[in-house]
C-alpha positions, -999 to +999 in steps of 0.1 A: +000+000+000+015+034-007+023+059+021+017+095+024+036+123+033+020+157+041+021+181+015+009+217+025+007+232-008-019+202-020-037+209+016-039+240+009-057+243-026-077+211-016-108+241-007-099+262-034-120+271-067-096+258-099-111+290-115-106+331-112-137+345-097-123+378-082-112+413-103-082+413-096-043+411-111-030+377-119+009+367-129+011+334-148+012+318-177-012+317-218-019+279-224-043+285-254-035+310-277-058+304-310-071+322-336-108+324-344-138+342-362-172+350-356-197+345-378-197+381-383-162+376-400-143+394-368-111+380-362-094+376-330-076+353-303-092+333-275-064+331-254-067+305-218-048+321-187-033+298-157-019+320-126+005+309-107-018+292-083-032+271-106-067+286-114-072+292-147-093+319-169-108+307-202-125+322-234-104+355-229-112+369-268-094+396-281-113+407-314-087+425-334-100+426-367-135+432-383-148+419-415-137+451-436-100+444-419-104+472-399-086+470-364-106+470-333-097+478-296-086+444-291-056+446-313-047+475-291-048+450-262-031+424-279-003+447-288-001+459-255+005+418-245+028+416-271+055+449-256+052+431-223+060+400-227+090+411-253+069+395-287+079+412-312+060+393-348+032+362-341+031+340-366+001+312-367+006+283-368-015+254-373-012+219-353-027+204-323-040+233-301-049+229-266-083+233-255-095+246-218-105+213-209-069+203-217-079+177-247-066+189-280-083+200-316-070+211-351-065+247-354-044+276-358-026+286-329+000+316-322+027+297-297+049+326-291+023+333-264+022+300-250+043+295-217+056+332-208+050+351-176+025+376-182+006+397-159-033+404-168-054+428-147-088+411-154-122+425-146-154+403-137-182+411-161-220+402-152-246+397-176-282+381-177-289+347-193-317+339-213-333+321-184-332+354-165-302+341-139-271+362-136-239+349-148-202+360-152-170+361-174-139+381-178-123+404-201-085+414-203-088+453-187-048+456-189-018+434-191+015+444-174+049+429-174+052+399-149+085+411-135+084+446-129+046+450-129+052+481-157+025+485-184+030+486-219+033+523-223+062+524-196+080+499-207+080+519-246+085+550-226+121+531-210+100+535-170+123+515-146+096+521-117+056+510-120+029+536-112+003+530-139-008+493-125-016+504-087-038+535-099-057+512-123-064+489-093-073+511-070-103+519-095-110+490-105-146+473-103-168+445-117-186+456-147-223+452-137-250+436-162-270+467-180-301+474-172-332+458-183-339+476-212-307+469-226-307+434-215-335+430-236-316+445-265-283+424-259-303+386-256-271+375-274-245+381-249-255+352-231-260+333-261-228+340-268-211+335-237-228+298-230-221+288-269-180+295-258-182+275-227-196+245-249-167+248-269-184+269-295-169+300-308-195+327-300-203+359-323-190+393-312-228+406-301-213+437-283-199+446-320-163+451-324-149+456-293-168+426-269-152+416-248-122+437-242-131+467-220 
């Protein structure tokens, strides 16, 4: 019969949620980094997020294109990624990607993300299912560099000493679901947001820029 020796790290997560459920800033690591399109013809990345505790964030989309090719605020974002974490070109790739559940599929991937240090400031968003329950996701608000906790604009500006981070957390609170009126006029948010978690890639209902405020 095996015998056991007492590990306090495993006692220690053994009560803990394996997922992000707080606003908050987070160091770790991409583990999917794969392109996609909506049925709308936006292009973008849904990128998966393990911190450094082990609880992961998933369906983090960046829309960076629209059908006309014209940029959206997510390739600002994913620019911003790109300076702290020192990527200068992406380049997809296609092979075996990862999937959140940790199973793999056929599709085109960007690697260069997978595996570096990367700090993300996300922000809990709330919306209202089609059943009329509340439910939850997050968005990339900011990334910053793992090791010096600078932002993208400091590190181009040559900053040795972060200021931008703690001021953005400081203000920082969940987005709350609109009110009913609009609720009624954004059905698809849920739609959308149940579709991804069943492995689905969901339409950008918000327009361009879902997802990454």
């Amino acid at each position: 019969m095996r015998s056991y020796t007492l590990d306090t790290t495993a006692a220690q997560q053994a009560n803990q949620n394996s997922y992000i459920d707080q606003t908050g800033k987070y160091v770790g690591v991409f583990t999917v980094a794969k392109a996609v399109t909506s049925r709308s013809g936006t292009e973008g990345i849904e990128l998966s997020f393990r911190a450094q505790d082990g609880r992961q964030a998933n369906y983090l989309t960046l829309w960076t294109f629209n059908a006309k090719g014209e940029a959206l605020y997510g390739f600002k974002v994913l620019n911003a990624l790109m300076t702290v974490m020192g990527i200068k070109e992406l380049t997809p790739k296609s092979g075996n990607v990862a999937k959140p559940d940790g199973t793999k599929e056929q599709a085109i991937g960007y690697p260069d993300l997978h595996n570096k240090p990367v700090g993300l400031v996300l922000q809990k968003e709330f919306y209202v299912k089609d059943n009329g329950e509340e439910g939850y996701k997050f968005n990339i608000f900011a990334p910053f560099q793992a090791s010096t906790e600078l932002m993208a604009k400091e590190v181009l500006e040559g900053k040795v000493q972060p200021q931008a981070l703690a001021h953005i957390i400081s203000n920082l609170k969940d987005k709350q679901a609109p009110a009913p009126a609009q609720q009624q006029r954004q059905v698809p948010a849920g739609n959308a947001y149940q579709a991804a978690r069943n492995g689905q890639q969901p339409d950008d209902p918000y327009g361009p820029d879902f997802g990454n405020y």
